[in-house]
NUKE-424799 format. One line per 8 residues: number of its first residue (from 1); for each residue x, y, z of N, C-alpha, C. Coordinates in nm, 3 decimals. Layout:
<lumlos>
NUM) X,Y,Z,X,Y,Z,X,Y,Z  ...;
</lumlos>
This chain:
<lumlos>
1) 1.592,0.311,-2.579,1.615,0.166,-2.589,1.480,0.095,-2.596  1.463,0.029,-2.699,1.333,-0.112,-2.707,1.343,-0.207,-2.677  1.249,-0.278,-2.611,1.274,-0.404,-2.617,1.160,-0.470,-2.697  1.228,-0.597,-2.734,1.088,-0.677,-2.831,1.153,-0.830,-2.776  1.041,-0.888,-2.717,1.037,-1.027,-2.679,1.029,-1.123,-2.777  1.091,-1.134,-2.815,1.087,-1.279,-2.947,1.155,-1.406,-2.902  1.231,-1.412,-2.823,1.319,-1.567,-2.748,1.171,-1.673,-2.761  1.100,-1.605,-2.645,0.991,-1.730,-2.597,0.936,-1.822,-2.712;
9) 0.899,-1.688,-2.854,0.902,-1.765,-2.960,0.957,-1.857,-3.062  1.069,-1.827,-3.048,1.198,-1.917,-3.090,1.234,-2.012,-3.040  1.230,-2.027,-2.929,1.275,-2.167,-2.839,1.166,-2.261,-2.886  1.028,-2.182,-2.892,0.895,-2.264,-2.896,0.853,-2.337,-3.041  0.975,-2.286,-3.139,0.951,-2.296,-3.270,0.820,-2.253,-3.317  0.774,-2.127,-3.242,0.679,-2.086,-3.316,0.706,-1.941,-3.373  0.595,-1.882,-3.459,0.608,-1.777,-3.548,0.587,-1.658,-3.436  0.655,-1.564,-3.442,0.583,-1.421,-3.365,0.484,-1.373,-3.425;
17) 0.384,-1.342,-3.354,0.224,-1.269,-3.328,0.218,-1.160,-3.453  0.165,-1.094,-3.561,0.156,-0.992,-3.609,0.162,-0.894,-3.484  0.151,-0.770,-3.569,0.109,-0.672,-3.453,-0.053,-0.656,-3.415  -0.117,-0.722,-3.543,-0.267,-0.709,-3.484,-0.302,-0.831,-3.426  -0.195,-0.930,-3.425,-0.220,-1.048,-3.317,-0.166,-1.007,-3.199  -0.115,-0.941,-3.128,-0.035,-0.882,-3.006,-0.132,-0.794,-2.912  -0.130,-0.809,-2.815,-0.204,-0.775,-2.726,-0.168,-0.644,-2.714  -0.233,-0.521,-2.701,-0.189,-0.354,-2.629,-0.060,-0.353,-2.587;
25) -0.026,-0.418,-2.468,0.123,-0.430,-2.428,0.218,-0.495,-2.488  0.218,-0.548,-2.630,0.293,-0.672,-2.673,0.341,-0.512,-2.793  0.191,-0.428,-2.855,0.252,-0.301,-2.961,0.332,-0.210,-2.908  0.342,-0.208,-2.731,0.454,-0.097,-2.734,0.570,-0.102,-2.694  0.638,0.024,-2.724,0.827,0.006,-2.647,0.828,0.094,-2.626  0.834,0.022,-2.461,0.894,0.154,-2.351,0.997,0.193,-2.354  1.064,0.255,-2.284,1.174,0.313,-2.278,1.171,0.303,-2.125  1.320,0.241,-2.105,1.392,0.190,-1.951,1.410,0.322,-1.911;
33) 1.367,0.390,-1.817,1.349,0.481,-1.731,1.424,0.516,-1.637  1.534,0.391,-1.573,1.557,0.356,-1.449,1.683,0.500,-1.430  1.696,0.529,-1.270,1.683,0.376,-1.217,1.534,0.367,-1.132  1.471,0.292,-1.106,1.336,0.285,-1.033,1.383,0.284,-0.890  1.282,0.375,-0.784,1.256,0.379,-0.655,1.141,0.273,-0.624  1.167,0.195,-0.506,1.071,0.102,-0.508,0.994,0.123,-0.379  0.889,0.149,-0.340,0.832,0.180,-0.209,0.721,0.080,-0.155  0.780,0.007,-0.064,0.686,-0.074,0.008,0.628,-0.045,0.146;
41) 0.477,-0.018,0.101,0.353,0.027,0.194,0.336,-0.086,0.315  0.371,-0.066,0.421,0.368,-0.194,0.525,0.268,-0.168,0.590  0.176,-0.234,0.650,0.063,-0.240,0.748,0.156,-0.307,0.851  0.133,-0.239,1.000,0.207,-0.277,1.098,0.086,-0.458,1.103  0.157,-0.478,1.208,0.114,-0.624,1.252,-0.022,-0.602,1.346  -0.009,-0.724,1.392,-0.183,-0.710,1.451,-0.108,-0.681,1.566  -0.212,-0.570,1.616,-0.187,-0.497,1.817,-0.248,-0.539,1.896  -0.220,-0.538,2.023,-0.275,-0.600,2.143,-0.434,-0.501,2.154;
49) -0.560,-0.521,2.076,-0.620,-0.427,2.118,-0.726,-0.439,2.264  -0.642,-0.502,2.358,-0.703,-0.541,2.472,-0.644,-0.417,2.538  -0.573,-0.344,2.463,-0.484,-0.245,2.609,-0.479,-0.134,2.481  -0.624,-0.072,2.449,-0.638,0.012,2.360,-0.675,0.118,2.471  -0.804,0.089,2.582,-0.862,0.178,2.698,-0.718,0.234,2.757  -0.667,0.188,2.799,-0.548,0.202,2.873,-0.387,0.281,2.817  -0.388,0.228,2.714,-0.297,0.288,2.616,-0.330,0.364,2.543  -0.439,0.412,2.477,-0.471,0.455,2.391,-0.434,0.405,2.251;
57) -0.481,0.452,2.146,-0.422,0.367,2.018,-0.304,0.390,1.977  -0.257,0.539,1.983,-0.136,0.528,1.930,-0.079,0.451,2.042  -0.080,0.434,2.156,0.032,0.339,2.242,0.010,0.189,2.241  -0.068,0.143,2.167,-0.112,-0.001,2.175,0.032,-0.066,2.075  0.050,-0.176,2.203,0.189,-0.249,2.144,0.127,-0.412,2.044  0.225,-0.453,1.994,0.157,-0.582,1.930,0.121,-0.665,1.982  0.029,-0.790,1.998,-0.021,-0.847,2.010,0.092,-0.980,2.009  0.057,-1.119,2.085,0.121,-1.276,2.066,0.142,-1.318,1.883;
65) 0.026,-1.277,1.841,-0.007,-1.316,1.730,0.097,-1.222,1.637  0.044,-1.035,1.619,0.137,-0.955,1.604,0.298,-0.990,1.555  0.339,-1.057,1.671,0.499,-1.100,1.681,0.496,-1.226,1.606  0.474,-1.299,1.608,0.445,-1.425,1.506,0.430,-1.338,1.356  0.337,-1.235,1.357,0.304,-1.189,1.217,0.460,-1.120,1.202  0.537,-1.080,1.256,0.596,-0.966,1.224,0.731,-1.064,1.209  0.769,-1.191,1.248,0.893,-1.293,1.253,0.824,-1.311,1.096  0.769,-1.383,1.045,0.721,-1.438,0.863,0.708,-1.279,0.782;
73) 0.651,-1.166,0.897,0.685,-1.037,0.740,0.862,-1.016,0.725  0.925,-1.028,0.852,1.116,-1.001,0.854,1.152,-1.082,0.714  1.093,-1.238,0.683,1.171,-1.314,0.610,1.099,-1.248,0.497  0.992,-1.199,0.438,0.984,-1.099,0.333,1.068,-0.974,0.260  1.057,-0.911,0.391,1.121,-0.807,0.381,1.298,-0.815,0.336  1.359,-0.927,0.431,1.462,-0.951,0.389,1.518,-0.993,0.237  1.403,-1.049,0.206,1.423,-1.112,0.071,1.437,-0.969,-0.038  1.336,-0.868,-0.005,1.294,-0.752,-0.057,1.429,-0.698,-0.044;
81) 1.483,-0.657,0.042,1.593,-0.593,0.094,1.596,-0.419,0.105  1.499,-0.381,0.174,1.491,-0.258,0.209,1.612,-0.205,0.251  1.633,-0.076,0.191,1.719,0.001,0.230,1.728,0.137,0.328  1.597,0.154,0.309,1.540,0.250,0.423,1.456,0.253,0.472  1.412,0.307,0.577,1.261,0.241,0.665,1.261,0.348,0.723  1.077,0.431,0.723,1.017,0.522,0.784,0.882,0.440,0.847  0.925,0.457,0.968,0.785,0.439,1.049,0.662,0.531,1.125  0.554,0.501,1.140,0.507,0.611,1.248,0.517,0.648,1.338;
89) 0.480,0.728,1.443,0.507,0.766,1.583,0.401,0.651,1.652  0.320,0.570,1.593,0.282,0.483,1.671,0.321,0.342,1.729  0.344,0.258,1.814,0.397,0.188,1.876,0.406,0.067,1.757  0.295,0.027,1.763,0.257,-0.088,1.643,0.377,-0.049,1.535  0.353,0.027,1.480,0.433,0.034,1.359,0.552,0.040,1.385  0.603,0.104,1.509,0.793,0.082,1.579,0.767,-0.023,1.596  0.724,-0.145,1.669,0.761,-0.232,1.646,0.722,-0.356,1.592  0.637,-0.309,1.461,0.656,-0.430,1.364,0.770,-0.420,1.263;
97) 0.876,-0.264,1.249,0.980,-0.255,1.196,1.101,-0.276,1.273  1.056,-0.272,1.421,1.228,-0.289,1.503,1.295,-0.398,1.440  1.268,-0.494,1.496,1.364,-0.648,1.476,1.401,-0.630,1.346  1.353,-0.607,1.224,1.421,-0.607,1.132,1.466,-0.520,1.096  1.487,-0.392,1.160,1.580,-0.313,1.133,1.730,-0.315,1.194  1.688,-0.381,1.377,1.774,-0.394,1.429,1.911,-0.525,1.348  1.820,-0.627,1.331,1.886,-0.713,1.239,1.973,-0.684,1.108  1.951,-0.613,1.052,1.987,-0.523,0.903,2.059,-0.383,0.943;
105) 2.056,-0.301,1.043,2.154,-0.185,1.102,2.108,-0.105,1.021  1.902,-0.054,1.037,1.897,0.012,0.938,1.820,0.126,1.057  1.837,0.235,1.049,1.790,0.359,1.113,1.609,0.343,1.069  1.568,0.375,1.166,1.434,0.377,1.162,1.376,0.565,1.204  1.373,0.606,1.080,1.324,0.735,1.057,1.179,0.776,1.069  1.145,0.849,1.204,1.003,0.866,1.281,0.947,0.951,1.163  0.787,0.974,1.114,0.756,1.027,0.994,0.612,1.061,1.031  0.568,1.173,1.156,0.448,1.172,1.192,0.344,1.184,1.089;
113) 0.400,1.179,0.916,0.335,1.206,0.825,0.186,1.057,0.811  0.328,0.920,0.868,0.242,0.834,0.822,0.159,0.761,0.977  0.098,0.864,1.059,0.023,0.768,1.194,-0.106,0.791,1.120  -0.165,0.687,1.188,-0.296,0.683,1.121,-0.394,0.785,1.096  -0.469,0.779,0.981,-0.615,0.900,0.989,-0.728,0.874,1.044  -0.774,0.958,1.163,-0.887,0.922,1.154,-0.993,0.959,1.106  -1.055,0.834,1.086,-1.167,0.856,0.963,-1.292,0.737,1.043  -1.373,0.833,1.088,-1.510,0.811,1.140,-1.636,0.827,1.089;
121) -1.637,0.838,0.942,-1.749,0.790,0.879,-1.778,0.642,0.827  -1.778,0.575,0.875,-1.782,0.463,0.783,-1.904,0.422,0.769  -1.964,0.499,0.687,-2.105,0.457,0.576,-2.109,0.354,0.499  -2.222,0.225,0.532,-2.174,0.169,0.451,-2.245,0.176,0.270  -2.177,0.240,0.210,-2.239,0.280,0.063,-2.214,0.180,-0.042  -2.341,0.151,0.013,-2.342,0.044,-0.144,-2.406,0.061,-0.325  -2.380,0.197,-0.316,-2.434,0.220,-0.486,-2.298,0.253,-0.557  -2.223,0.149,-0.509,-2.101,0.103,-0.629,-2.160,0.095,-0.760;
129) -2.278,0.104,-0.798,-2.303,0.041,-0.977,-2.367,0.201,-1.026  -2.398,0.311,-0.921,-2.420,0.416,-0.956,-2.306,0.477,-1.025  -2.312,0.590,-1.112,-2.185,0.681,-1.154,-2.211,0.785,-1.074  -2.092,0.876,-1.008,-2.069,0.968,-0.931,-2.176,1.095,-0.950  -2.225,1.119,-1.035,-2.356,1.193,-1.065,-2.464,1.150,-0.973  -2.496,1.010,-0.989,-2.637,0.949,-0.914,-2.597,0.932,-0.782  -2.445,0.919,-0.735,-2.435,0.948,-0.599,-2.466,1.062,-0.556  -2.430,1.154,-0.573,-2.434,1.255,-0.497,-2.594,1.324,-0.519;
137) -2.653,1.310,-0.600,-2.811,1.299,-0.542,-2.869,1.218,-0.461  -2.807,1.060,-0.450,-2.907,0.988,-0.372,-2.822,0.979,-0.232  -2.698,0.972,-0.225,-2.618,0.974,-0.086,-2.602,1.088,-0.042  -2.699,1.103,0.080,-2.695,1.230,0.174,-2.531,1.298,0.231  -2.428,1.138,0.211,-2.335,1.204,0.303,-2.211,1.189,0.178  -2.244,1.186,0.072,-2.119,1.128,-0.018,-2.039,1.264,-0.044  -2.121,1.401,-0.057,-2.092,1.466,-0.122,-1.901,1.524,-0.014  -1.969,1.539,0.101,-1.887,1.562,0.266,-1.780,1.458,0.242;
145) -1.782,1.287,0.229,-1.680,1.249,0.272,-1.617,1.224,0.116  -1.680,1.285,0.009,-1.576,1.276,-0.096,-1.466,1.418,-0.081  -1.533,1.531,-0.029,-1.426,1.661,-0.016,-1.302,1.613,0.101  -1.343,1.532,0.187,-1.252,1.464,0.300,-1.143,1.387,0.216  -1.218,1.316,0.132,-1.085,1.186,0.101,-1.045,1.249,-0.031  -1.102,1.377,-0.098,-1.011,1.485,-0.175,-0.859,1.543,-0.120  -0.895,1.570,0.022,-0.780,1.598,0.103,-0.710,1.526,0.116  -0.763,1.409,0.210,-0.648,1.288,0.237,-0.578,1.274,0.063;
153) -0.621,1.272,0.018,-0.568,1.201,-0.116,-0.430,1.258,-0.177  -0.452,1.371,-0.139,-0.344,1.526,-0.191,-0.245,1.490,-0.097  -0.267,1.486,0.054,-0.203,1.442,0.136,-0.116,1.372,0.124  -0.162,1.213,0.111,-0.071,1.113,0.048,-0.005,1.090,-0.056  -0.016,1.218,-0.164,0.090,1.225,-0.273,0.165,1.296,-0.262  0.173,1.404,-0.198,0.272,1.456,-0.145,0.353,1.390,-0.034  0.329,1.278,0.017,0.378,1.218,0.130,0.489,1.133,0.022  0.429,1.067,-0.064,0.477,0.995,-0.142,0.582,1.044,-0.263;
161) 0.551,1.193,-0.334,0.647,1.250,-0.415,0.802,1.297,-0.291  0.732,1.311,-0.157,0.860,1.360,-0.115,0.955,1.276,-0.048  0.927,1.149,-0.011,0.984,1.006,0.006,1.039,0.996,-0.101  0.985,0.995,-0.228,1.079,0.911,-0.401,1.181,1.066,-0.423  1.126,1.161,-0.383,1.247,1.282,-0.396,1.379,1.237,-0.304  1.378,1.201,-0.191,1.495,1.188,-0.095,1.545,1.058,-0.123  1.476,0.959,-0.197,1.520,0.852,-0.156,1.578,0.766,-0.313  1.565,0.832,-0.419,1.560,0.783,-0.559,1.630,0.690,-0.593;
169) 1.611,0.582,-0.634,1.707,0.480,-0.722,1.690,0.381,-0.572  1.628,0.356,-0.478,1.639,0.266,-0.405,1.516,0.221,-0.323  1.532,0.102,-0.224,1.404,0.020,-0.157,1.367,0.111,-0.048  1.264,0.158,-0.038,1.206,0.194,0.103,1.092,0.156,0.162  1.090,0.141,0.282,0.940,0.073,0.323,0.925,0.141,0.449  0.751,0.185,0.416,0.685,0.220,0.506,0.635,0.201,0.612  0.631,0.170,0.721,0.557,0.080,0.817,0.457,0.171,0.850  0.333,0.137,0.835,0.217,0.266,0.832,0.092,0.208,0.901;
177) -0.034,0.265,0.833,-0.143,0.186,0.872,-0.275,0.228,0.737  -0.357,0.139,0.783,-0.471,0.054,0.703,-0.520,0.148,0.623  -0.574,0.286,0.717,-0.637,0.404,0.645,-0.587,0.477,0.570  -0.445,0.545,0.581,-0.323,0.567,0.505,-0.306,0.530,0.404  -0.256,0.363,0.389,-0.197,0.347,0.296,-0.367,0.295,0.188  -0.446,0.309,0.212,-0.606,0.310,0.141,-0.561,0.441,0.043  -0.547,0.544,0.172,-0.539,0.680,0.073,-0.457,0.690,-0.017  -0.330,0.644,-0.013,-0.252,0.636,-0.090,-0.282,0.563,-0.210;
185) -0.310,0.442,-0.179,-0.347,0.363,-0.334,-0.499,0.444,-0.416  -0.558,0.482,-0.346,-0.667,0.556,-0.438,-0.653,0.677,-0.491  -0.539,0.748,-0.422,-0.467,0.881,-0.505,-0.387,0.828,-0.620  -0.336,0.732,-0.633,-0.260,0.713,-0.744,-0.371,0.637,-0.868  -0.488,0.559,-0.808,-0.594,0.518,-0.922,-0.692,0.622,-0.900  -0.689,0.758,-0.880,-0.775,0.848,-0.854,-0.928,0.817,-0.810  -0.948,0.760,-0.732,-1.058,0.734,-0.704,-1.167,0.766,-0.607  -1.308,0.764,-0.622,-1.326,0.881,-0.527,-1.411,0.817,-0.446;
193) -1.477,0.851,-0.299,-1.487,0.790,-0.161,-1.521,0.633,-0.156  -1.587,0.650,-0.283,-1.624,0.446,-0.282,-1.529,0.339,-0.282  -1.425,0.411,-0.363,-1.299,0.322,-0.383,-1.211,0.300,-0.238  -1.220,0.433,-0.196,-1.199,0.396,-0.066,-1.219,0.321,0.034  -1.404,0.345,0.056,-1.464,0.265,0.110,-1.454,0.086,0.127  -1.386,0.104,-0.024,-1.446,-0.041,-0.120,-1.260,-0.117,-0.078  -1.206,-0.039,-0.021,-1.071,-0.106,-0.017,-1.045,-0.180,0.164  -0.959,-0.310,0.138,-0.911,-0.321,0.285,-0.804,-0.359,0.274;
201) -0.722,-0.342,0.352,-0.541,-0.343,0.383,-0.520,-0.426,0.480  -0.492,-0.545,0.472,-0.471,-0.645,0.594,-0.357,-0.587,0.694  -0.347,-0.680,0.811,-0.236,-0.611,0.865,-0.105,-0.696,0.832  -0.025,-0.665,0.823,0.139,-0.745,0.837,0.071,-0.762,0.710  0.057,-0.671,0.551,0.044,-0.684,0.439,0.167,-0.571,0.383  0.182,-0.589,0.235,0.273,-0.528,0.166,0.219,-0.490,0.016  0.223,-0.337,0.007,0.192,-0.338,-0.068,0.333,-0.237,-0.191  0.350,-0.268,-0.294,0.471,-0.234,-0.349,0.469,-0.099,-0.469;
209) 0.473,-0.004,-0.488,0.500,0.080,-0.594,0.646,0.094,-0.646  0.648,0.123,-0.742,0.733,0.155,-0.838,0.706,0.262,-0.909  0.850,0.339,-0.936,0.879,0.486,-0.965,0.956,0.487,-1.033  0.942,0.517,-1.223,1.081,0.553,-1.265,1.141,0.664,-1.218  1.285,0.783,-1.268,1.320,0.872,-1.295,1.250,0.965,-1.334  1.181,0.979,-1.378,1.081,1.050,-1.448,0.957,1.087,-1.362  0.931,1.016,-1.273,0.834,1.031,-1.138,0.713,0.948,-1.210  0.723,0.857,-1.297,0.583,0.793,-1.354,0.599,0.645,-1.205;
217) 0.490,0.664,-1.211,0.454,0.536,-1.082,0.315,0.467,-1.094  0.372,0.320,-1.035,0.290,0.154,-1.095,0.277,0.114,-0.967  0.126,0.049,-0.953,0.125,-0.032,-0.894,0.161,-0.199,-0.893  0.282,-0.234,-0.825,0.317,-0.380,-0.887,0.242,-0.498,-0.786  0.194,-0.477,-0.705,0.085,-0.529,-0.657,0.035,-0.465,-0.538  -0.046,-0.545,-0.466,-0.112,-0.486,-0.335,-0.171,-0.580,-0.217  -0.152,-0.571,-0.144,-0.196,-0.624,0.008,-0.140,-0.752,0.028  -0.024,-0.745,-0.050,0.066,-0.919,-0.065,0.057,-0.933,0.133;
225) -0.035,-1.117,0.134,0.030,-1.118,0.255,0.057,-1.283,0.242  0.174,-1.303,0.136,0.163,-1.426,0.103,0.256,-1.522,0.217  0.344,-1.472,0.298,0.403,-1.496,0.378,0.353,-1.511,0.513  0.253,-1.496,0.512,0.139,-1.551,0.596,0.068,-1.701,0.581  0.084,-1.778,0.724,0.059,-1.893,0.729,-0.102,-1.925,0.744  -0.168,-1.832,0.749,-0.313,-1.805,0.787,-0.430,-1.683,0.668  -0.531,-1.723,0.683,-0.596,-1.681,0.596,-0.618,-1.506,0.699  -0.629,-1.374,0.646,-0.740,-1.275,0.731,-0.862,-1.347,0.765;
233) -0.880,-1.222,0.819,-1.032,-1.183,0.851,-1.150,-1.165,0.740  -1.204,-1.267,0.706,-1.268,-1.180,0.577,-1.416,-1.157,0.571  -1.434,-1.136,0.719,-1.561,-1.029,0.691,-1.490,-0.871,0.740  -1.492,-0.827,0.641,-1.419,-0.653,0.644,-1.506,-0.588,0.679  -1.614,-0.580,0.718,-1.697,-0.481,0.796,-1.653,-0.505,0.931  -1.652,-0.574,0.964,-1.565,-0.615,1.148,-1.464,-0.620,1.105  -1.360,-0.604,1.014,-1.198,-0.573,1.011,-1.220,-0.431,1.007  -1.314,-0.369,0.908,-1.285,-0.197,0.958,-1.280,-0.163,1.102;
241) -1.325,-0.205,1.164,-1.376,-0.176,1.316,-1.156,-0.168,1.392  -1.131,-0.290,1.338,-1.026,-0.306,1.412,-0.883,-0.217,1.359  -0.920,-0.071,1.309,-0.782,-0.015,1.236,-0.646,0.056,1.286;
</lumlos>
């Protein structure tokens, strides 16, 4: 099946584009794939990290703020209409998905796949304008944490092919965390430790993929935290600190 957009032009009384007036995406026809799996990457909400000593991280519960973040992500999510929800074994992430699961009667499926990584290099590498050749001569440590986030990377596609295997033709959302779902988006734009580096994942953010039948998968956006009444943090060198 093709599709070819011509309405907009017709209503507009104007002529349609040649094909060498048409932009890359205007010359081709896809073919509807569906049905599409849709997977939304959740960053739990902000955690109480005053009772990190005490709790440790995985036990750190949300924060005043947290719960405020996590009442404006529910009216997202609802709109989204998730149909299934995997969370981590960490507290944060149970409960920035409870209430709205409890609300919706949706089982919240424990997934020790997605608790956080830790990842304790954080170099800060700034020869983004180098090509991966001139890194790894001039960065003493690039060569180490690119074989690391080789792993993570494999990791998270297999985390991800075996979620769209069980779950096909429908909404699922992740409730995860910052470092994770990093790995994830840079396994699917293959990218290697800088991109990583070079990425930040707010919290109580959403980020959305799409999956035909066929297992081809899009990013349809990323770190949506438009349902947020407040700007982040945006010095991300002190947001890495807080993951």
């Amino acid at each position: 099946m093709s599709i070819k957009l011509t309405i907009p032009f017709v209503k507009l009384g104007l002529k349609e584009p040649s094909v060498e007036e048409q932009t890359p995406y205007a010359k081709t026809r896809q073919v509807i794939n569906g049905p599409y799996t849709r997977i939304y990457l959740i960053r739990h909400c902000h955690p109480d990290y005053s009772l990190k000593k005490k709790l440790g991280d995985k036990g750190m519960p949300l924060s005043k703020l947290g719960k405020k973040q996590r009442k404006l992500l529910n009216n997202k999510l609802k709109q989204i209409g998730l149909e299934k929800i995997y969370i981590s074994e960490f507290v944060r992430s149970k409960e920035t998905a409870q209430e709205f699961a409890k609300e919706h009667k949706k089982k919240m499926y424990i997934d020790k796949r997605l608790d956080e990584v830790d990842w304790t290099e954080w170099y800060k590498v700034k020869y983004f304008r180098m090509s991966e050749k001139t890194r790894i001569k001039k960065v003493r440590e690039y060569t180490s944490m690119n074989d690391k986030m080789n792993k993570l990377q494999e990791k998270s596609r297999r985390i991800l092919a075996d979620i769209y295997k069980k779950n096909k033709g429908q909404r699922v959302g992740l409730f995860c965390h910052g470092n994770l779902i990093r790995a994830m988006i840079t396994s699917i734009l293959n990218t290697d430790i800088i991109g990583f580096l070079s990425m930040e994942i707010y919290q109580s953010s959403v980020t959305k993929l799409v999956i035909d039948r066929d297992g081809y998968i899009k990013i349809n956006y990323i770190n949506n935290i438009g349902h947020l009444p407040h700007k982040p943090n945006e010095d991300l060198f002190l947001a890495a600190l807080n993951q």
